[in-house]
Backbone bond lengths (Angstrom), bond angles and torsions (degrees), N, CA, C in turn:
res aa  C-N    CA-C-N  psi(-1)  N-CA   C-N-CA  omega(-1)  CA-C   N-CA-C  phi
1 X - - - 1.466 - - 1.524 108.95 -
2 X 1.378 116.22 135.03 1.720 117.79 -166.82 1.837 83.46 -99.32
3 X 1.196 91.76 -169.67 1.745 124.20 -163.27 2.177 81.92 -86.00
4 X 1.756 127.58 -35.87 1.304 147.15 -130.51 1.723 94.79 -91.61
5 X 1.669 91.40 -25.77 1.794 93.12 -174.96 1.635 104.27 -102.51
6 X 1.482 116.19 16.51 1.583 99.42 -174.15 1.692 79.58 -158.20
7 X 1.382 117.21 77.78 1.833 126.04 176.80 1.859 113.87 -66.63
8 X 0.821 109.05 -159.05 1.651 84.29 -178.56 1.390 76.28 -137.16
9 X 1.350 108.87 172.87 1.837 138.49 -147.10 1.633 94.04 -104.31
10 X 1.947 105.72 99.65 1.648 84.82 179.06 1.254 86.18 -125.76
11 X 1.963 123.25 66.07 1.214 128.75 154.12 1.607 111.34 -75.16
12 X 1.198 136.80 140.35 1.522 117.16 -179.61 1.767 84.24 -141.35
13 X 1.685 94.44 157.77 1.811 102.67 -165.49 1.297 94.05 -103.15
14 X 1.366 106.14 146.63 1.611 115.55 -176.80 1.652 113.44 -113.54
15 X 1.602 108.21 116.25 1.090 123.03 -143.50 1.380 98.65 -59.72
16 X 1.358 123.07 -30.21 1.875 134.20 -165.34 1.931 86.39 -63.88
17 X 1.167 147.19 -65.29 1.149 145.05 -165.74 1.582 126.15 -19.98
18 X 1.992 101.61 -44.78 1.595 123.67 -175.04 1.384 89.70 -57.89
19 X 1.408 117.18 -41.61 1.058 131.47 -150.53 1.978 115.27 -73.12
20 X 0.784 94.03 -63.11 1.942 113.83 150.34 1.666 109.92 6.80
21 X 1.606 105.28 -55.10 1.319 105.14 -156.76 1.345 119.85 -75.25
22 X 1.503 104.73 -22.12 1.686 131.29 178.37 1.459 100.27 -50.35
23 X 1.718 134.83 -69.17 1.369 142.23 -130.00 1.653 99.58 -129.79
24 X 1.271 75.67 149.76 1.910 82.88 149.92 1.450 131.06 -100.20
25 X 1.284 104.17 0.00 1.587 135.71 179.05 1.895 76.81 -43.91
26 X 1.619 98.67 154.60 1.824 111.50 148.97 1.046 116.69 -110.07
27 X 1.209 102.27 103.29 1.539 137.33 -156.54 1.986 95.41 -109.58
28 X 1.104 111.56 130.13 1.622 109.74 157.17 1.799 121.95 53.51
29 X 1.309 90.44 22.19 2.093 118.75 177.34 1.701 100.45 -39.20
30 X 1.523 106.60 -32.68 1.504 98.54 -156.92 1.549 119.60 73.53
31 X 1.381 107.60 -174.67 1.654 109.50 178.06 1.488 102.04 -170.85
32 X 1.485 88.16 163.46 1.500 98.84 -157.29 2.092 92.95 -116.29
33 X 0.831 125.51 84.67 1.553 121.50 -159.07 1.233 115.32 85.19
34 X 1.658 97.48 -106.28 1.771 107.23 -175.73 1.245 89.68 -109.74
35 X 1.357 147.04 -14.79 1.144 161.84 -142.45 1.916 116.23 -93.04
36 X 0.980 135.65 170.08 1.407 133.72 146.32 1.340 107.31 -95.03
37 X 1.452 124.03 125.30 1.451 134.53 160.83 1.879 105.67 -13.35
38 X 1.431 113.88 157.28 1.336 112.70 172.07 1.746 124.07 -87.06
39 X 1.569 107.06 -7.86 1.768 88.23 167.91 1.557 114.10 -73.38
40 X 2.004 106.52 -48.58 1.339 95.08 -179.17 1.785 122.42 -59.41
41 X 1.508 104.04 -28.21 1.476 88.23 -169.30 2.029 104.65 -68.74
42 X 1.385 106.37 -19.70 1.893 100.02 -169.95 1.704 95.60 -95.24
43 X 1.353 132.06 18.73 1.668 143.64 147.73 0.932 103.95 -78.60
44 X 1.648 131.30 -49.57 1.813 121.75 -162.99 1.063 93.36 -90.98
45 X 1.530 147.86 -44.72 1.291 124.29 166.41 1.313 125.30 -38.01
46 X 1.434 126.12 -64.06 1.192 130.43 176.06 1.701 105.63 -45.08
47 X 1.013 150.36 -70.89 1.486 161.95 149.53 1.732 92.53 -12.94
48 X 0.833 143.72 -60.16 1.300 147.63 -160.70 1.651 104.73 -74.31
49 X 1.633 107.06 -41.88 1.519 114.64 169.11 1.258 99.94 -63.80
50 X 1.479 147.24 -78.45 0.692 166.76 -118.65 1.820 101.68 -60.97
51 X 1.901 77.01 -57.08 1.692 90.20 -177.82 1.379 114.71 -44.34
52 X 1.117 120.74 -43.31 1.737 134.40 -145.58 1.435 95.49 -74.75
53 X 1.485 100.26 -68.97 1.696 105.96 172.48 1.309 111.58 -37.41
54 X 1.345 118.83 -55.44 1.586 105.63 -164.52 1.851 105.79 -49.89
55 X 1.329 110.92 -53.30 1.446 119.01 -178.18 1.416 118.42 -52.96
56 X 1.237 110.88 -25.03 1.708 106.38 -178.30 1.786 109.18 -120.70
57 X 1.147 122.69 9.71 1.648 130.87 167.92 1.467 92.50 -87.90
58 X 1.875 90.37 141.05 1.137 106.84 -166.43 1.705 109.66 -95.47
59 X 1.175 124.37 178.81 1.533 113.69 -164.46 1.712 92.05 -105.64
60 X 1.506 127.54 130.77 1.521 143.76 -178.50 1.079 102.06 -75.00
61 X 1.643 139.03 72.86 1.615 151.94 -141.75 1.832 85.82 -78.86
62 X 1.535 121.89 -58.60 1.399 120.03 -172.48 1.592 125.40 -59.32
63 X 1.230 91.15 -42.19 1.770 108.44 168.70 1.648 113.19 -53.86
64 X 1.390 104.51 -67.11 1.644 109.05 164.31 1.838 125.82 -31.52
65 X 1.574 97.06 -69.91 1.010 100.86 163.75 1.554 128.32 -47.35
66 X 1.328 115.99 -32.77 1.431 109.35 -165.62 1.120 94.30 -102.89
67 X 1.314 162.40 28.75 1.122 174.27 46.81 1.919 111.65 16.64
68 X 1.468 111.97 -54.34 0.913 108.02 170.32 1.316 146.61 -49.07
69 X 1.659 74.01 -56.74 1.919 102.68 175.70 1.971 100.95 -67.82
70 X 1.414 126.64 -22.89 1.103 92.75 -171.37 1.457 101.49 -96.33
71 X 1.070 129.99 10.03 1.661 144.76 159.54 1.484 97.29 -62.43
72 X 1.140 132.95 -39.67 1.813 128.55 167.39 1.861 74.46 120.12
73 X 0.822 150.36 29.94 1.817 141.50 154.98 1.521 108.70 -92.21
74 X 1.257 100.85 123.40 1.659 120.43 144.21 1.274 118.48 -64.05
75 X 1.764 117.72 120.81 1.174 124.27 176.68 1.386 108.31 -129.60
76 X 1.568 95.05 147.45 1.947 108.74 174.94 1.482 96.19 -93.44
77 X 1.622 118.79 -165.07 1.539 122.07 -168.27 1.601 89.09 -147.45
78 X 1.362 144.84 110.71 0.966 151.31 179.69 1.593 118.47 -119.77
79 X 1.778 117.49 137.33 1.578 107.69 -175.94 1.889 95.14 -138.21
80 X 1.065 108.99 142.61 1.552 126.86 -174.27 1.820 82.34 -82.33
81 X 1.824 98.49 166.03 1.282 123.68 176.72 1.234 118.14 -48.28
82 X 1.464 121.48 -42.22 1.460 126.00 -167.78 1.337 100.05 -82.27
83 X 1.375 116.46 143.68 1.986 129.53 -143.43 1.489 95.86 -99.30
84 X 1.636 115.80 -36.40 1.487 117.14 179.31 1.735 110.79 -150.77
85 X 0.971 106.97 -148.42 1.719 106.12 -163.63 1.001 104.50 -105.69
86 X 1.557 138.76 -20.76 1.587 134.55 152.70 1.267 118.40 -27.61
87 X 1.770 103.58 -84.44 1.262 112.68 144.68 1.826 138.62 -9.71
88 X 1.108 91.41 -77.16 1.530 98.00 -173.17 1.525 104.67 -49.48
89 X 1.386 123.96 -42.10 1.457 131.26 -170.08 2.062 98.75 -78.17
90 X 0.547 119.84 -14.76 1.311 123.52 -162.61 1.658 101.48 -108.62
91 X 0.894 103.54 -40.01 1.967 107.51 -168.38 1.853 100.45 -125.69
92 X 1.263 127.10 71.90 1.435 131.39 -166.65 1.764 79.00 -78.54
93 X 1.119 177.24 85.22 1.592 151.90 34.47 1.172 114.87 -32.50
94 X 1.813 123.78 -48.06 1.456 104.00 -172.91 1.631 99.20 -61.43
95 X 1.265 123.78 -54.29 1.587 122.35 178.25 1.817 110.36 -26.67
96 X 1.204 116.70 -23.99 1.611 108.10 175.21 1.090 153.04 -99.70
97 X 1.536 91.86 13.32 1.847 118.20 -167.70 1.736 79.80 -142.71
98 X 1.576 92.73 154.08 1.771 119.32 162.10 1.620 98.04 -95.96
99 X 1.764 78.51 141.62 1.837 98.91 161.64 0.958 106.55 -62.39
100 X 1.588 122.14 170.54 0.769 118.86 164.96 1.798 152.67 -77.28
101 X 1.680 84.07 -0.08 1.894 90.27 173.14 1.226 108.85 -83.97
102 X 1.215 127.95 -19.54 1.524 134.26 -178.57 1.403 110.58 -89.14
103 X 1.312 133.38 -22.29 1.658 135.06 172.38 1.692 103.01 -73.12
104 X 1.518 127.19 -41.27 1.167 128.37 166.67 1.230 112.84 -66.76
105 X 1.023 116.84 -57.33 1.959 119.54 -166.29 1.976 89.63 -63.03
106 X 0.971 143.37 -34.29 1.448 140.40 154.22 1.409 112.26 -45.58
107 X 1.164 114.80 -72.70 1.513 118.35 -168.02 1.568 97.99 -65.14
108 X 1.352 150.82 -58.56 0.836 142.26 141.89 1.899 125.38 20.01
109 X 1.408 87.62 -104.19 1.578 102.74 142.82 1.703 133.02 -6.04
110 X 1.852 110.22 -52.49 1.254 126.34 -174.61 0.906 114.67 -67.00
111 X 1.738 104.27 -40.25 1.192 116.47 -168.61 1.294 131.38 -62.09
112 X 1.829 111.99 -37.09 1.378 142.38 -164.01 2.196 88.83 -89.17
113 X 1.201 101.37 -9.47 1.221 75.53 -172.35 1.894 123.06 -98.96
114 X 1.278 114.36 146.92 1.322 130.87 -156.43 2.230 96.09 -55.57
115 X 1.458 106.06 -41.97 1.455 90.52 -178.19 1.787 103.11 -155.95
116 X 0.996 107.69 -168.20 1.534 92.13 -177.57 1.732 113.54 -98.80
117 X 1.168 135.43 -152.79 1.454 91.83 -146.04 2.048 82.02 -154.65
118 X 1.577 109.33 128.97 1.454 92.84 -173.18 1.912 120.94 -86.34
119 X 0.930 95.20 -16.28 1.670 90.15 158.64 1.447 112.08 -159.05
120 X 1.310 114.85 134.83 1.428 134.26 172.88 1.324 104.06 -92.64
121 X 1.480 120.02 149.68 1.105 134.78 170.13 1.578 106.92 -111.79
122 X 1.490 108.65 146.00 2.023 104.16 178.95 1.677 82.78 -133.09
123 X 1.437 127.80 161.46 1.381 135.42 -123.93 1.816 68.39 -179.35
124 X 1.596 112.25 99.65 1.332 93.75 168.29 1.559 100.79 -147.51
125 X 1.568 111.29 163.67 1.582 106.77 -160.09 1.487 99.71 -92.37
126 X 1.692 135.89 0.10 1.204 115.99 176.15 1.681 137.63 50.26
127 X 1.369 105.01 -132.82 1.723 100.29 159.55 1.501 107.83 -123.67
128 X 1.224 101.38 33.22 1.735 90.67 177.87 2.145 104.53 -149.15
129 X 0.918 122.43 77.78 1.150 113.33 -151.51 1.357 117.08 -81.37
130 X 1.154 106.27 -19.78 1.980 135.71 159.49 1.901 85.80 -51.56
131 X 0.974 155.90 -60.63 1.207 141.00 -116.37 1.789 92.13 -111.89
132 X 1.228 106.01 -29.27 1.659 120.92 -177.74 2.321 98.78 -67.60
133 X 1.241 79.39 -57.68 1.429 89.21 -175.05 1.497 127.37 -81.39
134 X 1.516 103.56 15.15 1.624 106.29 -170.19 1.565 87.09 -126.36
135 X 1.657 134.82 -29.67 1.180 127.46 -162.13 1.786 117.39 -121.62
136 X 1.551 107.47 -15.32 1.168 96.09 -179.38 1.370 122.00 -93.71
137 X 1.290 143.66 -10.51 1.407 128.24 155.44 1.507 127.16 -38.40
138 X 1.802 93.30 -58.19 1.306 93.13 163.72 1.204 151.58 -73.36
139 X 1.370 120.81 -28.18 1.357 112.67 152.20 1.944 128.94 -79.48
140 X 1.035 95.95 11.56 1.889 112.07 178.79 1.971 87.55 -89.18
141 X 1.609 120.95 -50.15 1.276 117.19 -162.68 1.863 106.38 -81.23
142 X 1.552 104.76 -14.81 1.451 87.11 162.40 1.161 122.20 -99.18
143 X 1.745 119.23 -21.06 1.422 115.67 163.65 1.879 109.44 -43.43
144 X 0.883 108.86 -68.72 1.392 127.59 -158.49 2.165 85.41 -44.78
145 X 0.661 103.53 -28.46 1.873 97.58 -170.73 1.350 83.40 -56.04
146 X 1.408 126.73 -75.18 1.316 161.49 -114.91 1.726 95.89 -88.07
147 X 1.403 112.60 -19.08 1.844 115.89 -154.08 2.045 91.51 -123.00
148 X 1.250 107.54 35.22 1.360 100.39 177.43 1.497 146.50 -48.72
149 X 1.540 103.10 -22.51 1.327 137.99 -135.08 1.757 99.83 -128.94
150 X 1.109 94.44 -11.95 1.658 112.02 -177.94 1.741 118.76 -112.19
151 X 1.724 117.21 152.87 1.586 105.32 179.80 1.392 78.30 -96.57
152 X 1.610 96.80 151.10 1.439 115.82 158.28 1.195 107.05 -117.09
153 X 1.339 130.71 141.13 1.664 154.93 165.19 1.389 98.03 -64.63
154 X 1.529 110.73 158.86 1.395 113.91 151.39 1.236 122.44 -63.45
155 X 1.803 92.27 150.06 2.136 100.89 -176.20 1.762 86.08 -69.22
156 X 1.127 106.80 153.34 1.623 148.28 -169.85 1.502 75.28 -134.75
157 X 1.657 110.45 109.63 1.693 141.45 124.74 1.014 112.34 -82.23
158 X 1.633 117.28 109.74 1.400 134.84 166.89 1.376 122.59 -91.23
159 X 1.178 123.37 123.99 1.423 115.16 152.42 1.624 143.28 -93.38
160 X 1.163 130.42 163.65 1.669 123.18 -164.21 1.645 100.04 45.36
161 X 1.339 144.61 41.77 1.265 113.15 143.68 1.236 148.75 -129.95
162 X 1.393 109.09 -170.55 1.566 107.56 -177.02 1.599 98.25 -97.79
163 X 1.652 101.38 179.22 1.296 116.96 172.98 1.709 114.24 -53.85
164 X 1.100 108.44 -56.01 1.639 114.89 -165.53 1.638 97.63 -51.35
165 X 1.118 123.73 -26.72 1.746 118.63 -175.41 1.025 116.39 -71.44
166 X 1.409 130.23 12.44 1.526 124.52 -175.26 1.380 80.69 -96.15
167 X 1.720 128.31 -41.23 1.248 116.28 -162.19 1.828 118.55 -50.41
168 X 1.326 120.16 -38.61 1.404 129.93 173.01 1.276 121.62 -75.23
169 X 1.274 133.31 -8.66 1.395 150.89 131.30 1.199 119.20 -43.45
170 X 1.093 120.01 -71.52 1.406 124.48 -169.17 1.567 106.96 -71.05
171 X 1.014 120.17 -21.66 1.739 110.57 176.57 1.233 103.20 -108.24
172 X 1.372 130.46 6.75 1.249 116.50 142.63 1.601 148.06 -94.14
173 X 1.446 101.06 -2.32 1.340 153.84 -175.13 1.475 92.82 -97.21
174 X 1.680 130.60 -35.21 1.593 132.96 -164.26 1.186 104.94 61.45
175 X 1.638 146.76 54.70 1.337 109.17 175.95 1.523 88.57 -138.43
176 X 1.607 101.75 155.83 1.518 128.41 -152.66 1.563 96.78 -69.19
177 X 1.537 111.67 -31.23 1.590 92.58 -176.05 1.355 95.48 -139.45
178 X 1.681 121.35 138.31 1.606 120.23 155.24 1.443 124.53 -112.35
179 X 0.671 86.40 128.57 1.984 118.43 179.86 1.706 103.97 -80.30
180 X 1.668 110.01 91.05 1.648 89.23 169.85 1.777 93.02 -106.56
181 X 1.401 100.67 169.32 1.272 122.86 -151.81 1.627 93.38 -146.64
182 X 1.178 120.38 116.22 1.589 128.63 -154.16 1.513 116.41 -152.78
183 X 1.108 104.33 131.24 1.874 89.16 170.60 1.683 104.98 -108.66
184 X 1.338 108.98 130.88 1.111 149.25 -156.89 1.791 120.21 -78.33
185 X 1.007 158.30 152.17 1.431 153.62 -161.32 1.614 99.22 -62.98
186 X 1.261 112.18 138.01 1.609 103.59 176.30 1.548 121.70 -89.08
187 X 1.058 117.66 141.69 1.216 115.65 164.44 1.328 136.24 -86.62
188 X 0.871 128.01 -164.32 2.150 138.73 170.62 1.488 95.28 -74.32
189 X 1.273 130.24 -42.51 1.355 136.58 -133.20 1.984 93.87 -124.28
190 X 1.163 117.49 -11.77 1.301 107.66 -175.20 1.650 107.58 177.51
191 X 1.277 115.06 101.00 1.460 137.56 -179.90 1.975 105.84 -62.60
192 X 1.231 116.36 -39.39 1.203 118.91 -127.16 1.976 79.30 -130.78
193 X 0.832 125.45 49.22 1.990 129.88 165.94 1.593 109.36 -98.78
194 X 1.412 77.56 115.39 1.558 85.66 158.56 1.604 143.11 -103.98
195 X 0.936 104.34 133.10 1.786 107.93 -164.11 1.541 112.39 -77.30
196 X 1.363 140.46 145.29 1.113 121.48 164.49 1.347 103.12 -136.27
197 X 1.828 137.17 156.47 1.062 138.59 -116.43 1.772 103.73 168.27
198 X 1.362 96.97 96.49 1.332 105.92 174.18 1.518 120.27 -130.53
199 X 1.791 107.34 138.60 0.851 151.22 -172.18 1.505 141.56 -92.95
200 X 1.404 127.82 62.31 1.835 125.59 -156.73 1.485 86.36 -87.86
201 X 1.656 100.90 136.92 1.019 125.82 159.02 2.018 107.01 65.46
202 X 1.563 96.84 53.03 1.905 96.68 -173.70 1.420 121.44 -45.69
203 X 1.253 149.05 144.50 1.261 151.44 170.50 2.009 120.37 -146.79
């Protein structure tokens, strides 16, 4: 047996690795030449797909809703200015005002209702619409444990919007505080974030 069949061990541990478990940061990828190895580089692709989709998938308005309602919530159906998602991505103002069938079908609504209402919730698909529809039932059904003592309005499912649109909701709705509930720009590290965004006294 030569020295050729038993080489000596020049694996060495790379201290950034311990480190790994903390973040989702890409931290310690390694490299393959000049290159990154091929799992991490076909992860950031995938992450990179991921992102895109989240921004251009559309929000499942019936699914949501029927999801809601069988959570025991009353929901309205609300759509910002911009007509589709071209739009909406291109002109983020129309995203901040309601058309106009949805400012009536609201006010409408106000009208029929018995008093004004201390926090509304808005349920809106933002730029991530996976993140609207994967997280807000459930955290709306543990808020709601937690908000006993308070009227809640119906969830308002929005489509095409931005944050500022809860503000025209909620004062048309009358209620002292709005709660929008949004999925948020995606990242490398997380497609599916949800934003939350409150509002005393909307105008």
């Amino acid at each position: 047996m030569t020295d050729f069949d038993n080489p000596p061990c020049s694996v060495s541990t790379n201290p950034w690795d311990a480190l790994r478990r903390f973040t989702n940061a890409r931290i310690a990828l390694g490299r393959a030449g000049s290159s990154l190895p091929t799992a991490p580089l076909l992860a950031f692709n995938l992450s990179h797909a991921q992102a895109r989709d989240a921004v251009h998938q559309p929000l499942d308005v019936a699914a949501l809703h029927a999801s809601l309602r069988a959570s025991g919530f009353n929901t309205l159906d609300a759509e910002s200015a911009a007509p589709d998602r071209e739009h909406y991505l291109r002109r983020p103002d129309l995203g901040r005002k309601l058309n106009d069938e949805s400012a009536a079908r609201l006010r409408d609504y106000a009208v029929t209702a018995a008093a004004a209402f201390d926090v509304v919730f808005v349920v809106a698909d933002g730029l991530s619409a996976h993140a609207a529809a994967r997280h807000a039932v459930p955290l709306l059904e543990r808020m709601r444990s937690q908000l006993v003592s308070l009227s809640i309005g119906p969830i308002v499912v929005a489509r095409q919007a931005r944050v500022a649109l809860g503000d025209g909701i909620g004062e048309l709705l009358r209620a002292r505080i709005v709660v929008m509930l949004i999925g948020e720009r995606p990242g490398l590290s997380s497609p599916d974030s949800l934003g939350i965004y409150l509002t005393y006294e909307p105008r």
